[in-house]
C-alpha positions as CSV (number, residue, x, y, z in Angstrom):
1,X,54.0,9.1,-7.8
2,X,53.4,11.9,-5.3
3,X,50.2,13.1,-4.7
4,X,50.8,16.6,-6.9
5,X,51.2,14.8,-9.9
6,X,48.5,12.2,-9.4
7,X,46.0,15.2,-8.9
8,X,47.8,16.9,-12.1
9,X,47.1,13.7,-14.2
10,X,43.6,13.3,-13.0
11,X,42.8,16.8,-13.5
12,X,43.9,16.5,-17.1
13,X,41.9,14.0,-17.5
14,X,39.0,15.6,-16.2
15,X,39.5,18.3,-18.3
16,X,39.5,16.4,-21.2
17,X,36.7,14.2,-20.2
18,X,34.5,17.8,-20.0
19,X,35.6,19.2,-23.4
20,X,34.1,16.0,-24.8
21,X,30.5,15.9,-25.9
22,X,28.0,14.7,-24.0
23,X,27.3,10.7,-24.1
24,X,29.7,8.1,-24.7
25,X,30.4,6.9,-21.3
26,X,31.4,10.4,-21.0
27,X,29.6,10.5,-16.9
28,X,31.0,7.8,-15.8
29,X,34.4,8.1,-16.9
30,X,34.0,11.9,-15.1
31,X,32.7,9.8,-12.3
32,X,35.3,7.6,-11.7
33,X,37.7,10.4,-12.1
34,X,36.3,12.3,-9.0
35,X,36.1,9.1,-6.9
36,X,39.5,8.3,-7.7
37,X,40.1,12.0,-6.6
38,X,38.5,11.6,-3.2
39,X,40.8,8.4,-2.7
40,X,44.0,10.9,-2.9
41,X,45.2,12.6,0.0
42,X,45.0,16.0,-1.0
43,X,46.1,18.7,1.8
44,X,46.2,22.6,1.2
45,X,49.1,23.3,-0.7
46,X,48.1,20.7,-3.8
47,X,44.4,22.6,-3.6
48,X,46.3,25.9,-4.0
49,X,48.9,24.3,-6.1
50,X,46.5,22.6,-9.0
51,X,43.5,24.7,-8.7
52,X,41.7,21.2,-8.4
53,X,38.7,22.8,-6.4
54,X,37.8,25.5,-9.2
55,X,37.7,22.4,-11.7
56,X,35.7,20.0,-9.4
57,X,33.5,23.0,-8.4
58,X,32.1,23.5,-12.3
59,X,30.3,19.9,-12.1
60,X,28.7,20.5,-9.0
61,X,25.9,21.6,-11.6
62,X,26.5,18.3,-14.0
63,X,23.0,17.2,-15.7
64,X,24.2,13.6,-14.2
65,X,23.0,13.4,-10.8
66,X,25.6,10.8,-9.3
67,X,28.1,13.5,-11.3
68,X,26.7,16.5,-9.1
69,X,26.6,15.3,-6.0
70,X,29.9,13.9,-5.9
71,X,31.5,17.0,-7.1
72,X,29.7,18.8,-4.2
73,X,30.9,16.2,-1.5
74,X,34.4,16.4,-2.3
75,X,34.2,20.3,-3.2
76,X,32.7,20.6,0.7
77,X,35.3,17.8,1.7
78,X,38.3,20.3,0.3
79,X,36.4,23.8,1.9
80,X,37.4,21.3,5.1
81,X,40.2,20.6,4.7
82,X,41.5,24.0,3.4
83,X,39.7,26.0,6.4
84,X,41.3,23.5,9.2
85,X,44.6,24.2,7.4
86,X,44.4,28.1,7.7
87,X,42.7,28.3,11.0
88,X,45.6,27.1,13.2
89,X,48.5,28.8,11.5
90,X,46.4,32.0,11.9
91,X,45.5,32.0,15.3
92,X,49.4,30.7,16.7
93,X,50.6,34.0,14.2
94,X,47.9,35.9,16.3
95,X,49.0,34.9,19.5
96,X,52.9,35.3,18.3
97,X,52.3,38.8,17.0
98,X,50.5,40.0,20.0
99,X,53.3,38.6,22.2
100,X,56.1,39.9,19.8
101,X,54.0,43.5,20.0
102,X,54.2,43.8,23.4
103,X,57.7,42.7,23.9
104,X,58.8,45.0,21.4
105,X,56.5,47.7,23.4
106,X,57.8,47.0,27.0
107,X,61.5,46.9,25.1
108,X,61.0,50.7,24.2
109,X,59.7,51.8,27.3
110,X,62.6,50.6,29.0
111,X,64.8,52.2,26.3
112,X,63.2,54.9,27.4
113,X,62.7,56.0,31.0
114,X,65.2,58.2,30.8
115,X,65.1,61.6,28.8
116,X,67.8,64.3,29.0
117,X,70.9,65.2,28.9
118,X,72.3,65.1,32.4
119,X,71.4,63.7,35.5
120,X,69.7,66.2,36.9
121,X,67.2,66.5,33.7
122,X,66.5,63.3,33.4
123,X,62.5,62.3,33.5
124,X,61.5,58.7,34.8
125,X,59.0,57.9,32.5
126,X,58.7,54.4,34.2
127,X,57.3,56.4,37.4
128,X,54.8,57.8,35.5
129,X,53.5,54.5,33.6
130,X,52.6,53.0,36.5
């Protein structure tokens, strides 16, 4: 089963774990859903994908202790793992679009150091850029 649909499955069930009342094993069943949670290797298209953080994030203020603080380490574990995933795509697009900027730049200058319409009118424009 791929990791997706393991997250799916233990989300629903941690969804219907939550709707439940309170008591009857009810924390520890949540519990062992969120520990079998962190044992999944979850990158950042299944956080964006199954909204698993927003669900997690709710329990961070669970009356059960051992409930809480679980919820918050695997909440701050995710935060991790989402902001390494968007921090080196967006600084290699930085460094591409700069470089793509000012090659599209220099290609228009060179387009055009010339202006007018014989060769006696003509401007350089290179001349003067430098």
């Amino acid at each position: 089963m791929s990791s997706v649909n393991t997250v799916r499955l233990l989300k629903e069930d941690l969804l219907k774990q939550q709707a439940r009342p309170s008591g009857e094993g009810r924390s520890e069943k949540i519990l062992d859903i969120l520990q079998r949670l962190d044992s999944v290797v979850i990158n950042l298209a299944i956080l964006s994908e199954t909204l698993i953080g927003a669900s997690v994030s709710k329990l961070k203020s669970h009356d059960d202790a051992d409930v809480s603080s679980t919820a918050k380490k695997l909440v701050k574990k995710w935060k991790g793992v989402a902001k390494k995933s968007t921090s080196k795509p967006a600084a290699a697009a930085a460094t591409t679009g700069s470089a793509k900027k000012a090659a599209a730049t220099s290609r228009k200058m060179k387009q055009r150091t010339s202006i007018g319409s014989s060769d006696s009118q003509k401007i350089d424009l290179e001349a003067e850029w430098q």
